[in-house]
C-alpha positions as CSV (number, residue, x, y, z in Angstrom):
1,X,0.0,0.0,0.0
2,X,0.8,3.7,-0.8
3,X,1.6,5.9,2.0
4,X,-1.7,7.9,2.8
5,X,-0.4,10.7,3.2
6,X,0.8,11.5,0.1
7,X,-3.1,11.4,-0.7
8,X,-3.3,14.5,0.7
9,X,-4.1,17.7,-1.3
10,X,-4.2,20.9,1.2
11,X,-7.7,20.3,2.9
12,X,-9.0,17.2,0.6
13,X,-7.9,13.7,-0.2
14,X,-7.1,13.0,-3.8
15,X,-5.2,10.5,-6.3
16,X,-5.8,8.3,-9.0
17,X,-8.5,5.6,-8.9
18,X,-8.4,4.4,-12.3
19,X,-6.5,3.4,-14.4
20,X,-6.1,4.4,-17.8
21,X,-4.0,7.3,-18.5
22,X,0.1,6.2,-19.0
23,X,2.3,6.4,-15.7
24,X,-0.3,6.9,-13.8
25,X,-0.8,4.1,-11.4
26,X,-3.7,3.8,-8.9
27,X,-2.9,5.8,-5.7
28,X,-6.3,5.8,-4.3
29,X,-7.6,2.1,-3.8
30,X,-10.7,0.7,-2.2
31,X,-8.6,-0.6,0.4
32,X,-7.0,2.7,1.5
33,X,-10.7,4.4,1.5
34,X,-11.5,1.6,4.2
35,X,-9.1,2.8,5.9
36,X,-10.1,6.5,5.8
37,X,-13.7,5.7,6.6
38,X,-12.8,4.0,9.5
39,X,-10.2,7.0,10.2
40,X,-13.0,9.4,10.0
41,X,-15.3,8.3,12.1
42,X,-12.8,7.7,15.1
43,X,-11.6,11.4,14.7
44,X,-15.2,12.8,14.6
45,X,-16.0,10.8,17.6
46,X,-12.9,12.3,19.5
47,X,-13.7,15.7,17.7
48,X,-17.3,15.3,18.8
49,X,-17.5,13.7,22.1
50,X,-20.0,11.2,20.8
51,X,-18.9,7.4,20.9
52,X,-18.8,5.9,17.1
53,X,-22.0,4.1,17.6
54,X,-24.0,7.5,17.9
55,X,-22.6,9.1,14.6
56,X,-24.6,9.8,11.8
57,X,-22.5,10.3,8.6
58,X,-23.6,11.4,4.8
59,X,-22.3,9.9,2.0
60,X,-22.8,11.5,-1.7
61,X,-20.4,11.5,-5.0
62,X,-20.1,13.3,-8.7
63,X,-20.2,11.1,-11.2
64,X,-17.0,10.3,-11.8
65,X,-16.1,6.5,-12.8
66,X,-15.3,5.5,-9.8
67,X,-17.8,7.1,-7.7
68,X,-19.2,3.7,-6.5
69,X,-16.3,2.1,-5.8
70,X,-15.4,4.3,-3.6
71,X,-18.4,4.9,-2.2
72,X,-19.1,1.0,-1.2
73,X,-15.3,1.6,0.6
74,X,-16.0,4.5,2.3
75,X,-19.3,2.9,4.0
76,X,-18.0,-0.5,4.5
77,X,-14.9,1.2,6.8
78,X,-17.1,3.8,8.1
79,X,-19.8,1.5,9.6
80,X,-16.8,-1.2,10.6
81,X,-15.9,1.6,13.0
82,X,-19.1,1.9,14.5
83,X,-20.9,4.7,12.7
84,X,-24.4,4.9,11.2
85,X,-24.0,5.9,7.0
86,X,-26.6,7.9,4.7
87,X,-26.3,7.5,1.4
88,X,-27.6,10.7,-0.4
89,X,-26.8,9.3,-4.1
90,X,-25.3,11.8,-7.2
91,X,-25.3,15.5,-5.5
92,X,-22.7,18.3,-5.1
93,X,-20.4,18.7,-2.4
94,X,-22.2,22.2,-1.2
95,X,-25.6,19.8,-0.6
96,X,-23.2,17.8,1.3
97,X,-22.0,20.2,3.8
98,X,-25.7,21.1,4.5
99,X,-26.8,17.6,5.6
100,X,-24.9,18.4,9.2
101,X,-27.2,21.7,9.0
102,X,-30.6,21.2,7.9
103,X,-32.9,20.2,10.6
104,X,-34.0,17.1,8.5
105,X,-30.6,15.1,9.0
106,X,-28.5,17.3,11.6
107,X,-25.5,14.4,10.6
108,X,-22.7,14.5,12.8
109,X,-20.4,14.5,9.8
110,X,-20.5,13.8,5.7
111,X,-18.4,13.3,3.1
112,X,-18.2,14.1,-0.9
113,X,-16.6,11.9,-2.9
114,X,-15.4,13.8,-5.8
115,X,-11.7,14.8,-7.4
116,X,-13.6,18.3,-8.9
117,X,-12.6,19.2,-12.3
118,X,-9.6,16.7,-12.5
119,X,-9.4,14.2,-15.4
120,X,-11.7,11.1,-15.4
121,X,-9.1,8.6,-13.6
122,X,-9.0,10.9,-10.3
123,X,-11.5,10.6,-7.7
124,X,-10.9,11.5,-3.6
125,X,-12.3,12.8,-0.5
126,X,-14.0,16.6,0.8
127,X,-14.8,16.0,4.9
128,X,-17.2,18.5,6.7
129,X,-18.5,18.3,9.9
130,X,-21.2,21.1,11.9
131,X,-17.7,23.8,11.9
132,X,-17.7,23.5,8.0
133,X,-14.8,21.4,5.9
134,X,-12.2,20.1,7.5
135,X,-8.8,21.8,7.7
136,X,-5.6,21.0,6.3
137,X,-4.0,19.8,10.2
138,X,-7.5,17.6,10.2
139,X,-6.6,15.4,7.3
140,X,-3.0,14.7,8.2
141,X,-4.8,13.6,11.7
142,X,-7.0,11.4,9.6
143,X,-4.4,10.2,7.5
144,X,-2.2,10.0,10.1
145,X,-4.9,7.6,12.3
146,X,-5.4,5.8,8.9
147,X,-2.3,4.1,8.8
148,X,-2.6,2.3,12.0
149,X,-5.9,0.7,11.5
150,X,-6.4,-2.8,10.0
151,X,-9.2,-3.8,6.8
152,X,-12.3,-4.4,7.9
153,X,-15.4,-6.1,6.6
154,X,-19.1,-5.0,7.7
155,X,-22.5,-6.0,6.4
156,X,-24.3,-3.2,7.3
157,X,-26.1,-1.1,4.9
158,X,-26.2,2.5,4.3
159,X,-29.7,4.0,4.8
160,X,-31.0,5.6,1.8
161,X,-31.4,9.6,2.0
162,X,-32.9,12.3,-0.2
163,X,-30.9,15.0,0.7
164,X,-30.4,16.6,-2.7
165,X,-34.3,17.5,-3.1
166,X,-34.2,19.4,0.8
167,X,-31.3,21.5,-0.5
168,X,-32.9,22.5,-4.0
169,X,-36.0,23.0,-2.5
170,X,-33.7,25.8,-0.1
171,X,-32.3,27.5,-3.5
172,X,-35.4,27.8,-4.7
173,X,-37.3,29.3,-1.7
174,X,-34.1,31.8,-1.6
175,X,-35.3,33.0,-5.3
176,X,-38.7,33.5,-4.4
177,X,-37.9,35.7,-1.4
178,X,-35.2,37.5,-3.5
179,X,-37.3,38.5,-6.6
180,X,-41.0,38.5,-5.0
181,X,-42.6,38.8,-8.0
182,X,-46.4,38.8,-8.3
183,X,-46.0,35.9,-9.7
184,X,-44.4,34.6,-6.4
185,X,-44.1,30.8,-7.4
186,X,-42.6,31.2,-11.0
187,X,-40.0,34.4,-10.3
188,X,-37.9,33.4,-13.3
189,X,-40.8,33.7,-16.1
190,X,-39.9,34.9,-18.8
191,X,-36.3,34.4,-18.3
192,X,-34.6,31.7,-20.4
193,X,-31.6,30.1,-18.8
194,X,-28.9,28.2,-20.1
195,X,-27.2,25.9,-18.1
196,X,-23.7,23.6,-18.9
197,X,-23.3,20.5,-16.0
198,X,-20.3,19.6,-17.9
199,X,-21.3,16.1,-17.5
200,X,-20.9,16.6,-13.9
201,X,-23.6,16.6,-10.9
202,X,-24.7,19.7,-12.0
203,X,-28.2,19.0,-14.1
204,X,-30.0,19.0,-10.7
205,X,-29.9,22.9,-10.7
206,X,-32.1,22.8,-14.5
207,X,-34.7,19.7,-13.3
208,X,-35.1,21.2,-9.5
209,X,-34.6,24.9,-9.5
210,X,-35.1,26.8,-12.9
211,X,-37.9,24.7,-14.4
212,X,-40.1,24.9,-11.4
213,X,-39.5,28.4,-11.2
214,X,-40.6,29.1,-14.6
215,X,-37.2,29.3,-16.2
216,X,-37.1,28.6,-20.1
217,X,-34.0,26.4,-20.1
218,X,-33.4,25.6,-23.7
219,X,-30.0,25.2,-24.6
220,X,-28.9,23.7,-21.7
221,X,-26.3,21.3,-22.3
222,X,-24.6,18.4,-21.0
223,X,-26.9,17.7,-18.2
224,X,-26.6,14.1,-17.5
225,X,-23.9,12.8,-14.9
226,X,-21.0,11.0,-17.2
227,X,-17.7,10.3,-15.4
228,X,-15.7,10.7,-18.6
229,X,-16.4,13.7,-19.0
230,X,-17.0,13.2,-23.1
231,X,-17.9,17.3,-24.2
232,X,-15.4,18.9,-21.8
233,X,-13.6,19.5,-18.6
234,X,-16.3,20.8,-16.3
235,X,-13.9,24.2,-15.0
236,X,-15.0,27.4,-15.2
237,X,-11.6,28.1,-16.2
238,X,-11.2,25.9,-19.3
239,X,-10.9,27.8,-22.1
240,X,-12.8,25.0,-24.2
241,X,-15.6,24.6,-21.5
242,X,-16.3,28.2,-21.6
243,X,-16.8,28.7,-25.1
244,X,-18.9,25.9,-25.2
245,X,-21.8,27.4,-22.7
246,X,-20.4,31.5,-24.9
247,X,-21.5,29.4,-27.6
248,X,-24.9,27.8,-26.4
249,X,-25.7,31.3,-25.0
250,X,-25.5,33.1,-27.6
251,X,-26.9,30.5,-30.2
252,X,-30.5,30.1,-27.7
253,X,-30.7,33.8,-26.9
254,X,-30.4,33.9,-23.6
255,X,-30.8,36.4,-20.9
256,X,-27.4,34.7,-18.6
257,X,-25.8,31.3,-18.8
258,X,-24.2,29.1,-16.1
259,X,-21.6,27.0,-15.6
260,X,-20.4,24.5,-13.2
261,X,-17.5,22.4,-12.4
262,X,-18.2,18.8,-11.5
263,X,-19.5,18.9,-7.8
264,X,-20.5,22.5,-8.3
265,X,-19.1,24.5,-5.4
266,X,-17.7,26.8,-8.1
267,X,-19.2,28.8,-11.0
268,X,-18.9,31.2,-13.7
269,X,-21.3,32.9,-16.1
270,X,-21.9,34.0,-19.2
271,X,-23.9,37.5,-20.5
272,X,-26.3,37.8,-23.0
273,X,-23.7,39.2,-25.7
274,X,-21.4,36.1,-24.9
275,X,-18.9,38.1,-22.5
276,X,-17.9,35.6,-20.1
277,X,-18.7,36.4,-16.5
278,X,-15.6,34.3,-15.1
279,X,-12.0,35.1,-13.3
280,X,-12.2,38.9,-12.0
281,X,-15.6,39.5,-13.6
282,X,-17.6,36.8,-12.0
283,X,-15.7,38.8,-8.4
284,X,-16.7,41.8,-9.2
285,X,-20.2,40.5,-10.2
286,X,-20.9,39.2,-7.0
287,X,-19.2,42.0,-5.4
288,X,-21.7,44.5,-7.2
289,X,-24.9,42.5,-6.2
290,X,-23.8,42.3,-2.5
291,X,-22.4,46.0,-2.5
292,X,-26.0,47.3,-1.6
293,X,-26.8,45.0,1.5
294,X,-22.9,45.4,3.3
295,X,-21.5,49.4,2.0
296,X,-18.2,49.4,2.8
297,X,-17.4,45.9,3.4
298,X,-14.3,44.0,2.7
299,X,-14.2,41.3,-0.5
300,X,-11.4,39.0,0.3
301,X,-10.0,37.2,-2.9
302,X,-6.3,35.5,-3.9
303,X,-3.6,36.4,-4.8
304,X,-4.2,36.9,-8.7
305,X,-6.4,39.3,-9.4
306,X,-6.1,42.5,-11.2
307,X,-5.6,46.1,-10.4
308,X,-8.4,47.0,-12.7
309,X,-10.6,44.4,-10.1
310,X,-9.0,46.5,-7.2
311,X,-10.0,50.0,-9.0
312,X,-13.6,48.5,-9.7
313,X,-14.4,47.5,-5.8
314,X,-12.7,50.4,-4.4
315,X,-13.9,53.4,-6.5
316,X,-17.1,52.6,-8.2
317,X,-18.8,50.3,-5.5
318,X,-16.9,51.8,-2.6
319,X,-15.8,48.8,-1.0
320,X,-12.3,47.4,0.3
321,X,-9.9,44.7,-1.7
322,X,-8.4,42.8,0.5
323,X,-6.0,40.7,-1.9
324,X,-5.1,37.1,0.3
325,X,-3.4,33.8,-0.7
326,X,-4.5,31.7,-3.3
327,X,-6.5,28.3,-1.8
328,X,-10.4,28.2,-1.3
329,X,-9.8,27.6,2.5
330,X,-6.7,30.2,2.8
331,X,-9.4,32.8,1.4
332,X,-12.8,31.5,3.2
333,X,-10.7,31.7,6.3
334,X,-9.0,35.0,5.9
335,X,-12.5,36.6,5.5
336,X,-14.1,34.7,8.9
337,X,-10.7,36.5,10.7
338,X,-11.8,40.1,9.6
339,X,-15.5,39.3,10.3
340,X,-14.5,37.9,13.7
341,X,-12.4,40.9,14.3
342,X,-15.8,43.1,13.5
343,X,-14.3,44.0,9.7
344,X,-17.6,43.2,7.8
345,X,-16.2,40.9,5.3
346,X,-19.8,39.4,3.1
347,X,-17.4,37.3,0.6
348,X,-14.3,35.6,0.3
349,X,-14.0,34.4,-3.3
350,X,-11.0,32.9,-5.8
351,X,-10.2,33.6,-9.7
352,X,-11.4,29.8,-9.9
353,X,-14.8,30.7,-8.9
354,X,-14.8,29.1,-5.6
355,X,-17.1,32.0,-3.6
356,X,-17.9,31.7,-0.2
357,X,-21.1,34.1,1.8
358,X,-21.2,35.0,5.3
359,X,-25.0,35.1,4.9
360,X,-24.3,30.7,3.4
361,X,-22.6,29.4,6.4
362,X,-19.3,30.4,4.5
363,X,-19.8,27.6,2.1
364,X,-18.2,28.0,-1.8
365,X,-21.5,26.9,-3.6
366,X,-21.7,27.4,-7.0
367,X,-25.0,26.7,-6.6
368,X,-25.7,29.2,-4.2
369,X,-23.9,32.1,-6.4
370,X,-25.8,31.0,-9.1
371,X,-29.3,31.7,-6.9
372,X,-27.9,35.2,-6.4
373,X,-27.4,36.1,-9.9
374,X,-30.1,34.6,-11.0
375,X,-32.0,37.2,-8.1
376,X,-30.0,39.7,-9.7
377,X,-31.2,38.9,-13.1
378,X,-34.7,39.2,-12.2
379,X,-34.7,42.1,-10.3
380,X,-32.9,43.6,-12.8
381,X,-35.3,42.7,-16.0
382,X,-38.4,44.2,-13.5
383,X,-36.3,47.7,-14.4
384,X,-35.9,47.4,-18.2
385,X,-31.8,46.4,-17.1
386,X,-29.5,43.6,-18.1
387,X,-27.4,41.7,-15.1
388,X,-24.3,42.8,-17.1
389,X,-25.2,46.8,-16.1
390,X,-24.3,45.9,-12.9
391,X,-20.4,45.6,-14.5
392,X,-20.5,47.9,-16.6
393,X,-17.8,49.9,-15.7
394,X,-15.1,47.0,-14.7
395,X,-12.2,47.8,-17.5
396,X,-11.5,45.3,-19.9
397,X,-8.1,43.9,-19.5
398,X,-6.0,43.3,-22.5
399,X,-4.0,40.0,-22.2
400,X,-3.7,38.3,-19.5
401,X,-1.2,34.9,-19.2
402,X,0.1,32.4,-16.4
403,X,3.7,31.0,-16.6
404,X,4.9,28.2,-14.8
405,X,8.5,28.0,-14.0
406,X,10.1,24.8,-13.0
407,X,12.8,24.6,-10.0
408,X,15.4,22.1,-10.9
409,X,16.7,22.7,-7.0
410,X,16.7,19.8,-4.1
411,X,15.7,22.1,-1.9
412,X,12.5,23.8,-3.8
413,X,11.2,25.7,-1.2
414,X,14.2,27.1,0.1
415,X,15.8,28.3,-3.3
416,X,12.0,29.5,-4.3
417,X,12.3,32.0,-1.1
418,X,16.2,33.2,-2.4
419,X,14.5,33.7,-5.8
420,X,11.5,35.8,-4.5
421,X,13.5,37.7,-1.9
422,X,16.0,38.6,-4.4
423,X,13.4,39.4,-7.1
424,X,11.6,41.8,-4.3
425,X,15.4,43.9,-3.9
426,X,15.9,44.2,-7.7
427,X,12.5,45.6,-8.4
428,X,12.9,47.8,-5.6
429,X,16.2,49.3,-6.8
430,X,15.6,49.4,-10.4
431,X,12.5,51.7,-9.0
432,X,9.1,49.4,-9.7
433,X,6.4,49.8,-7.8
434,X,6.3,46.9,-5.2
435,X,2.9,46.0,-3.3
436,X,3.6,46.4,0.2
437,X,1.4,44.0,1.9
438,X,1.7,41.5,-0.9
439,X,1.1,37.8,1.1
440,X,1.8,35.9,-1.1
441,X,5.0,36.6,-3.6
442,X,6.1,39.6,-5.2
443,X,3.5,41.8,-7.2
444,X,4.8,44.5,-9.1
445,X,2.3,47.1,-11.1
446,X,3.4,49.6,-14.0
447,X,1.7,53.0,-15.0
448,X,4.3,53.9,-16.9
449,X,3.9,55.4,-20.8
450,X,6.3,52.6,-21.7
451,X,4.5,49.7,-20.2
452,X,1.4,49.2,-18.1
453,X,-0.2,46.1,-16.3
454,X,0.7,44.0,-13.0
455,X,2.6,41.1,-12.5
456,X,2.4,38.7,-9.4
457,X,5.9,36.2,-8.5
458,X,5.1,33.1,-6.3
459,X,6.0,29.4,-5.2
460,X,3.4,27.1,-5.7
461,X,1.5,25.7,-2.9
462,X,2.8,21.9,-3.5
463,X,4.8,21.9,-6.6
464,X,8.6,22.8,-7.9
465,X,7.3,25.5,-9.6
466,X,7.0,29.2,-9.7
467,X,3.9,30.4,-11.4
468,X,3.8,34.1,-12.6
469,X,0.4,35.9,-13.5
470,X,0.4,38.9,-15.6
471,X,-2.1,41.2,-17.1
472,X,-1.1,43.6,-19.8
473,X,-3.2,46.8,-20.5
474,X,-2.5,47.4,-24.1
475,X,-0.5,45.0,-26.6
476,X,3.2,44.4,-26.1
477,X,2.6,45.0,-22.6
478,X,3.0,41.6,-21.4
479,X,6.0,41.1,-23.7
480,X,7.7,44.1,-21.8
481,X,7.1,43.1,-18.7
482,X,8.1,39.6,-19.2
483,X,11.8,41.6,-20.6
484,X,11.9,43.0,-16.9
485,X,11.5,40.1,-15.5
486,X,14.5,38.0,-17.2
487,X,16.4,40.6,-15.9
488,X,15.3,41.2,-12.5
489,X,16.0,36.6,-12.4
490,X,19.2,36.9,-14.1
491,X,21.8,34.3,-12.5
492,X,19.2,31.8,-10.6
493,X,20.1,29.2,-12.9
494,X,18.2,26.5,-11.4
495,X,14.7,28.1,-12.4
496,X,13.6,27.5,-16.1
497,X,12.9,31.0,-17.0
């Protein structure tokens, strides 16, 4: 057997399942899942104070290829240890989280398994318990347990549970309260919505929430759950996936389009014109619905966006930037800080499209963002508007590119810190304009006549590698600040510039 730990992936469990896909051998075997169910429930009976035999755990998956397999692992070790398993079928990992909320199940704990947008041989594990998902010291606990415990076999089967249709049936009462139309039960009439699942667990949000709501959903593509993913990578951020929904959008007329990713905690969206609402625009979208109910507030995003995104929340909606580390948890938890420390902070949210609400238990749901835009949409048709008005005045950025640079040092981490603190003293002497409170890396902007844009220097979170993000405001831009940089890295000859 592998060691577990290298399963671990920041705050989830991920590695290959399948097979099928050259030097790539299965990391992530039924047997090790046995283990980790069994792990689970004996740290959320610690955690919890409850013996094993009183824990009530949800199970759901995506529908990847392996979803099953898996599944039938995790329960079998699971209700070895002790614990009492629901099995809530084909949902998204948000719906997950809220089984240990709603009133209906109160679990004790759940699980998702799902690998998100990763090829079709991946699969792994997203933990939450009543606090939210798990942090990154609580899976090296579980992993950590893992590996002491012995296979075990149990009979015992998990009780069937509906949670997907409680959940929907919450989206949808959150869009009737939202628009209040005088049509009350049909709010979205007269709105036609497209809608691409990717292949993914997504087609719930068509069949459960827009139809019933008087949505016209024609167009809507790639609904039914197909771990091979056979159109396209269900990501936001795939270039292919989003012109596919640009495409269906514009093709069926639409008033907005949506995307998810596979388990659909993260979205992006697309305007009637076929702009895509994705990456800075889909933050300063939700920014500019939220602006009205929390003035002044503080939007916590990573580390990549741009200075046109800062300009845009700062000056036209009046709120604060607060520019974090890249990570869905890094920025989720970054925004519950300032909110604990009485710095209203509504919405921590990624260039990805993972966005998290104070007002949604600080849960990155797609599905959820998608209910406020949809709210937004509505409200905004009632006034003659489109749901693009509300950002209008973001500025377009030109180019925008991500690097990767490869570390060819023993030592990554350590020469990645000599390469960024030496990068930060060049730029400084040579005169740039160096962010001050950058937390992650080195970010550098330009308002020069000869160039103009941002770049942003850093390690990667788990990798040999230094990704760089730049944005250029005008063409050759990028090209000239990718000539500053070879010279501000001149003599680290273990990075591949």
């Amino acid at each position: 057997m592998i060691d577990l730990l290298k399963l671990q992936n920041g705050s989830d469990i991920r590695g290959v399942a399948a097979e099928g896909i050259a030097d790539e051998p299965v990391t992530l075997t039924p047997d090790a899942v046995n283990l980790i169910g069994q792990a689970f429930v004996k740290w959320l009976s610690a955690k919890s104070g409850k013996p094993a035999t009183e824990l009530k755990i949800g199970v759901g998956h995506d529908s990847r290829i392996t979803a099953d397999l898996m599944k039938n692992a995790f329960i079998t070790g699971a209700s070895a240890a002790g614990a009492t398993l629901y099995y809530c079928g084909l949902v998204s990992t948000p719906s997950m989280f809220m089984t240990v909320v709603f009133p209906e199940f109160k679990f004790d704990g759940s699980v998702m398994i799902t690998a998100s947008h990763l090829p079709f041989n991946r699969n792994g594990l997203k933990f939450f318990d009543p606090n939210g998902g798990l942090e990154k010291a609580d899976i090296k606990e579980i992993l950590t347990l893992a590996k002491t415990l012995e296979l075990a076999a149990c009979n015992k089967e998990a009780i069937a549970c509906d949670s997907l249709s409680v959940y929907t049936k919450s989206l949808c009462e959150k869009i009737k309260a939202g628009v209040n139309a005088e049509n009350y039960d049909k709010p979205l009439a007269g709105l036609r919505i497209v809608v691409d699942a990717g292949n993914g667990a997504g087609g719930f949000f068509v069949e459960q929430v827009l139809a019933p709501l008087g949505a016209d959903t024609t167009g809507s593509q790639f609904l039914e759950p197909d771990g091979m993913f056979p159109n396209h990578i269900p990501n936001p951020e795939d270039k292919v996936a989003m012109e596919a929904i640009k495409t269906a959008v514009v093709k069926n007329e639409a008033d907005l389009g949506i995307i998810f990713d596979t388990d659909v905690d993260r979205m992006a969206a697309v305007l009637p014109d076929g702009s895509a609402v994705n990456r800075d625009a889909i933050i300063a979208m939700m920014a500019a619905i939220l602006a009205k109910d929390y003035p002044g507030s503080t939007i916590v995003t990573d580390s990549v966006t741009s200075d046109r995104l800062t300009d845009f929340l700062e000056n036209e909606l009046k709120l604060k930037h607060h520019r974090f580390k890249r990570g869905y948890k890094n920025v989720i938890n970054e925004s519950i800080r300032l909110n604990n420390e009485g710095i209203t902070s509504p919405l921590a949210i990624e260039t990805s499209g993972h966005g998290a609400l104070s007002e949604n238990y600080f849960l990155d749901d797609g599905a959820y963002m998608a209910v406020k835009l949809l709210i937004a949409t509505a409200l905004a048709a009632k006034e003659g508007k489109k749901v693009g008005s509300f950002i209008e005045k973001l500025a377009k950025g030109f180019d925008e590119r991500e690097l990767r640079m490869k570390i060819f040092a023993e030592d990554f981490a350590s020469y990645g810190k000599e390469v960024l603190e030496a990068f930060e003293t060049r730029a400084k002497e040579a005169g740039y304009d160096v962010a001050p409170n950058s937390y992650e890396g080195v970010r550098l902007s330009f308002h020069g006549e000869d160039v103009q844009g941002w770049l942003l220097l850093r390690m990667s979170l788990h990798d040999p590698l230094m990704p760089m993000n730049l944005e250029g405001v005008r063409p050759g831009d990028c090209e000239k600040m990718l000539a500053i940089v070879k010279e501000l890295l001149a003599g680290f000859d273990k990075l591949d510039i």
